[in-house]
N, C-alpha and C positions, 0 to 999 in steps of 0.2 A: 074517651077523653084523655089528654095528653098528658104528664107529670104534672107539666108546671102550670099548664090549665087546671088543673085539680088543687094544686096547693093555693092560686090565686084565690079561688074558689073559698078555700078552708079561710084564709083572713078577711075574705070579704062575709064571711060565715060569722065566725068569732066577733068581728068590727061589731055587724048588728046584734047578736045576744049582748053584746055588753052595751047596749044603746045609743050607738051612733048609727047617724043614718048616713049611708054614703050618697056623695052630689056627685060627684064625678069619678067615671071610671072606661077610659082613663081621662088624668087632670093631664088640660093642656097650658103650657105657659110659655109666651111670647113674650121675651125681652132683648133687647137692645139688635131687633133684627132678626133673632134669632128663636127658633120656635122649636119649643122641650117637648119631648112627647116621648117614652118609652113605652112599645108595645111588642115587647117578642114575647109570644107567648101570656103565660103569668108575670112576666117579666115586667111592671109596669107600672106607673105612677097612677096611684088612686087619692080620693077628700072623702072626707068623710066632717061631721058636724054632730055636735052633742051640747045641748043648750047653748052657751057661747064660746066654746069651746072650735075649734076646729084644727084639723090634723091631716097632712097628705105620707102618705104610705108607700114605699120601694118598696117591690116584693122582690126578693130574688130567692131561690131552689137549693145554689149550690146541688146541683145536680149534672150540670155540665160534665164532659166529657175534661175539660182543663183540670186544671187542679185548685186546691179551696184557695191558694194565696192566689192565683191569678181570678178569680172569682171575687174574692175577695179585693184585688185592686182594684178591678171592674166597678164592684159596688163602692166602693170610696171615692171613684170619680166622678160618679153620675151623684153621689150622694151631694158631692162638694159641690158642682155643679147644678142642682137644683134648691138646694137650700140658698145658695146664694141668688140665685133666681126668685125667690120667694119671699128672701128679705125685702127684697126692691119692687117687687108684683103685687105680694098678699103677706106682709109681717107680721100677723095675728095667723097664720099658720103655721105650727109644729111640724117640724116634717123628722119622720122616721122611717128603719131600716130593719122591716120583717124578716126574719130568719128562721128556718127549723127547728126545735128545741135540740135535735142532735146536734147539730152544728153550732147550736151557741154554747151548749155542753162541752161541747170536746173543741173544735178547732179556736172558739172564741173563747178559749181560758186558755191558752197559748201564752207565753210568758212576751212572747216576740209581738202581739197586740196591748200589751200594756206599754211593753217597752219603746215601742214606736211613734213616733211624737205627733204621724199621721192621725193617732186613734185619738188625739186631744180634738179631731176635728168633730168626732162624731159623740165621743162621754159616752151615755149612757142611753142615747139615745134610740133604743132597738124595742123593737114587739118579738114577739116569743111565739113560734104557733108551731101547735102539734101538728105531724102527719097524720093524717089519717081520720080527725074530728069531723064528723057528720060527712061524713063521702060516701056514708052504706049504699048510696044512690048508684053509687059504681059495683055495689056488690062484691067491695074491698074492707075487708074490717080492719081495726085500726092496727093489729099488731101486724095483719102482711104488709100495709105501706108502711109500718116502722122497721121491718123486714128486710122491705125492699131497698131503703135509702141506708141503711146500716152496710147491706152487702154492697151497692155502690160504694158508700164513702170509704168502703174499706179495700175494695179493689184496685180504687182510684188511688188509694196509698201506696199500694204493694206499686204499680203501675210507675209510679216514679222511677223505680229501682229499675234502672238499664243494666242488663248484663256489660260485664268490663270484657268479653270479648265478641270477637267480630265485630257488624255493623250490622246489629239487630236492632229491628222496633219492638216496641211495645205497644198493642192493642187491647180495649177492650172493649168486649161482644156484651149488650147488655138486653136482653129482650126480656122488659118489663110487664107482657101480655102473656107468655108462655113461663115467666120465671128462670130464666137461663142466665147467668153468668159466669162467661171467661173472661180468663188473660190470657194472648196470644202472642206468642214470639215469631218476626218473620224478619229474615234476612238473610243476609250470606258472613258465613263464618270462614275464612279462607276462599276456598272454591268450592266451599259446597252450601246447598241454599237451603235454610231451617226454614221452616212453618210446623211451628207445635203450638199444643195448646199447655199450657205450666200451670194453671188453674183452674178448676169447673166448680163453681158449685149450682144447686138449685133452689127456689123455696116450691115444698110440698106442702099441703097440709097444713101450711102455717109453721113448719121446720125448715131449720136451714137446713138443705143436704149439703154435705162436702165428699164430691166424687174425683175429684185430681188434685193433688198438690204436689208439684216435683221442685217447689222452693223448701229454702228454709223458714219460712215463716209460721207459723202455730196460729191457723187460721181458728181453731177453736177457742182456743184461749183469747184470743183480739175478740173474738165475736163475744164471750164473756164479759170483757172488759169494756164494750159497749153496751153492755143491757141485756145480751140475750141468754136467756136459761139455760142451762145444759141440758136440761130433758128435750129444748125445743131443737138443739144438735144433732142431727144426726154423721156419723164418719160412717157416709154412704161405702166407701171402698173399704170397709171390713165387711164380712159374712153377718148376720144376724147373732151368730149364736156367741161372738166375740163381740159385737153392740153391748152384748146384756152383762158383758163382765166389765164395760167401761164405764163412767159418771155421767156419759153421755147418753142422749133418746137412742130407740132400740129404732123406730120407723115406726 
């Protein structure tokens, strides 16, 4: 099953323990000629109903390969654009904007979403949902999806940072089946043509391994600063017997 097929999954999961029954998934709304439907992936407009209550649901991942503010624009458009559909279709439905608890944690306490007069459009209006809740179906426990969207969101940061010389890109390699992520630089610097890899790491075992870093960034310490353990670190490119004299997992 696919990311964002699995996260859909996790709020349409949580929607019902907390007792709502979902009618539509996805909700389609046809107004002024014009017919809403979001379906890419998990990506996608759901209803749900709880005695007389009722509430349509935006999932998005921020998982994408773009970045959280373009992600982020993305969902404030479709957001604005179906709430106002809704007022005029179905105005006894609440519509809200599901997000990853890492994601409302870190990117959506960003001083630049308060500050921003767009965020008047949406207040407070967001559901919360864990990675990784009830998915053991996938034989994924919760800490390697909070694992695996931790080493994205954090690759996808570094990923910003274009080197100031040549005219290199910046890729990154993300295989969520096998656990593998890089950053990868390719281009021509001069006249000669780079393809390297600047970042690897892996999750093992339910540990971050960190096997390359030829940035300056302190991928251990960010990975800290989002949640994860130090015992769950491994700095795969020292030897074992130099693991055991750091604050960090040995393997």
């Amino acid at each position: 099953m696919a990311a964002k097929d699995r996260f859909h999954k996790v709020v349409k999961i949580s929607l019902t323990k907390d007792g709502w029954n979902v009618t539509h998934d996805p909700l389609q709304i046809k107004v002024g000629g014009v017919d809403m439907e979001i379906d890419l992936g998990a990506e996608r407009l759901l209803a749900a109903e709880r005695g007389n209550e009722k509430i349509a649901v935006e999932v998005k991942s921020f998982l994408a390969s773009a970045s959280a503010i373009s992600e982020f624009h993305t969902a404030l458009g479709q957001f604005i654009n179906y709430r106002a559909a809704l007022r005029r279709e179905d105005p006894d439905r609440i519509l809200y904007l599901a997000v990853p608890d890492l994601t409302y944690n870190s990117f959506f306490q960003l001083d630049f979403l308060f500050l921003n007069a767009t965020r008047k459009c949406c207040k407070t209006d967001y559901l919360r949902y864990s990675i990784g809740a009830d998915c053991t179906m996938e034989n994924l426990t919760d800490k390697l999806i909070s694992y695996q969207q931790i080493v994205q969101q954090l690759l996808m940061g570094y990923a910003q940072n274009k080197p100031a010389y040549g005219d290199i890109e910046v890729e990154t390699i993300f295989d969520t089946q096998r656990n593998h992520y890089q950053i990868m630089h390719l281009g021509w610097q001069h006249k000669r043509w780079i393809h390297q890899c600047v970042m690897h790491l892996d999750i093992r075992n339910e540990k971050v391994w960190i096997f390359y870093n030829s940035t300056e960034h302190d991928i251990a310490a960010d990975l800290v600063n989002l949640g994860v353990p130090k015992q769950d670190i491994v700095l795969g490119f020292h030897p074992p017997f130099m693991r055991e004299l750091s604050d960090y997992g040995v393997g």
